[in-house]
C-alpha positions as CSV (number, residue, x, y, z in Angstrom):
1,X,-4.6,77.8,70.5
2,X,-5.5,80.6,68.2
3,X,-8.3,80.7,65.6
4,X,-6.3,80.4,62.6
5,X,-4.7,77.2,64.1
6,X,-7.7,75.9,64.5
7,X,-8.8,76.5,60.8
8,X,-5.8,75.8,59.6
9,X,-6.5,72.1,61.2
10,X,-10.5,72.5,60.3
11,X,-9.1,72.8,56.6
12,X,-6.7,70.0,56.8
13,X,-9.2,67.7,57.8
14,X,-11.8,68.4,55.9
15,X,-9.6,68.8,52.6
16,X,-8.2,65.0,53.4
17,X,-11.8,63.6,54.2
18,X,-13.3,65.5,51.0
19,X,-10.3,65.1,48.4
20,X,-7.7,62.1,47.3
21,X,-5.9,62.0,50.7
22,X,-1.9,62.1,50.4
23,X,0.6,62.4,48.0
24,X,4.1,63.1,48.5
25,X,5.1,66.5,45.7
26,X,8.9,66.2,44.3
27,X,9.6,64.7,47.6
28,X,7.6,67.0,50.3
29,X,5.1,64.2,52.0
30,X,1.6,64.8,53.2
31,X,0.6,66.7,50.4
32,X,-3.3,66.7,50.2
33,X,-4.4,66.1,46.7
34,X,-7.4,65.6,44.5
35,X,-7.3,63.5,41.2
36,X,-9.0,64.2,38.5
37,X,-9.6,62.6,34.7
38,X,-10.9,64.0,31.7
39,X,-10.8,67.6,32.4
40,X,-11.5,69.6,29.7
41,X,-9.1,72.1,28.2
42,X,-8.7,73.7,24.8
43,X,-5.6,72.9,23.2
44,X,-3.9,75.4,20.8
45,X,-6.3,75.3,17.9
46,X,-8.9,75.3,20.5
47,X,-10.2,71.8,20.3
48,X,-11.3,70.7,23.3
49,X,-9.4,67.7,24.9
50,X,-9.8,65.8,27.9
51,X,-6.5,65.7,30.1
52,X,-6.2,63.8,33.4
53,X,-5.4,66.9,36.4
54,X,-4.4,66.9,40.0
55,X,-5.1,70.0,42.3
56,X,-3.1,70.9,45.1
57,X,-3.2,73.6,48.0
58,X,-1.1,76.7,47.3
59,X,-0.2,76.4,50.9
60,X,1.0,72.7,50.7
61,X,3.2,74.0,47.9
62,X,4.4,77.1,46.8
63,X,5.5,76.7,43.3
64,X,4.7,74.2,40.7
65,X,6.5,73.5,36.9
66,X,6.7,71.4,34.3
67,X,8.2,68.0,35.0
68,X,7.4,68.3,38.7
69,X,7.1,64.9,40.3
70,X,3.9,64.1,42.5
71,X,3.5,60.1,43.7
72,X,0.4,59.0,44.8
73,X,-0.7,55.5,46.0
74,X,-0.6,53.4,43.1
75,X,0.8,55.8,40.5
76,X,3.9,58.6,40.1
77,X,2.6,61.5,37.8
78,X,5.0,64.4,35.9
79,X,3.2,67.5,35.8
80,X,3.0,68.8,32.1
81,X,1.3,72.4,33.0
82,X,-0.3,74.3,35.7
83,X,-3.6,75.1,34.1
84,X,-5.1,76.9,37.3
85,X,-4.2,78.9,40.0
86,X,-5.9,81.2,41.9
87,X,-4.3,81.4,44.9
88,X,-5.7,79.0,46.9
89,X,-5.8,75.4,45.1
90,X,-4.0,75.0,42.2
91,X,-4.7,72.4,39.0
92,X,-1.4,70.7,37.3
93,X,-1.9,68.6,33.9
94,X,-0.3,65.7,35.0
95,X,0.5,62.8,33.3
């Protein structure tokens, strides 16, 4: 087994153990996720607000958008924006 396979696993693991666990993203299971609630962003008028976020790895899934379903246990969330991204996790507004 090569070394990236084997931190491609060590990342896995340690993502699943450290984050949420599993969701399944518009239908693509095993999804490793992390929850978040009452992130602050600025809307518009800059005013800050506190909006509820999930972040994903950019591996797991390529592209997000607006209205993007992600299901987690207990709850199915619409993502209203991608507020980050830099390439390796990525954080959706979701609601």
């Amino acid at each position: 087994m090569a070394f990236s396979d084997h931190s491609r696993r060590l990342t896995q693991a340690v993502s699943i153990h450290l984050w949420d666990g599993l969701c399944q993203y518009n239908g693509t299971p095993g999804v490793v996720h992390q929850l978040e609630k009452d992130w602050e962003v600025m809307d518009d008028d800059q005013v800050a607000m506190r909006v509820t976020t999930i972040c994903i790895m950019v591996k797991d899934v390529a592209k997000s958008r607006q209205g993007d379903q992600i299901i987690t246990p207990g709850r199915t969330w619409t993502v209203q924006q991608v507020l980050e991204d830099d390439g390796h996790v990525r954080r959706l507004w979701v609601s």
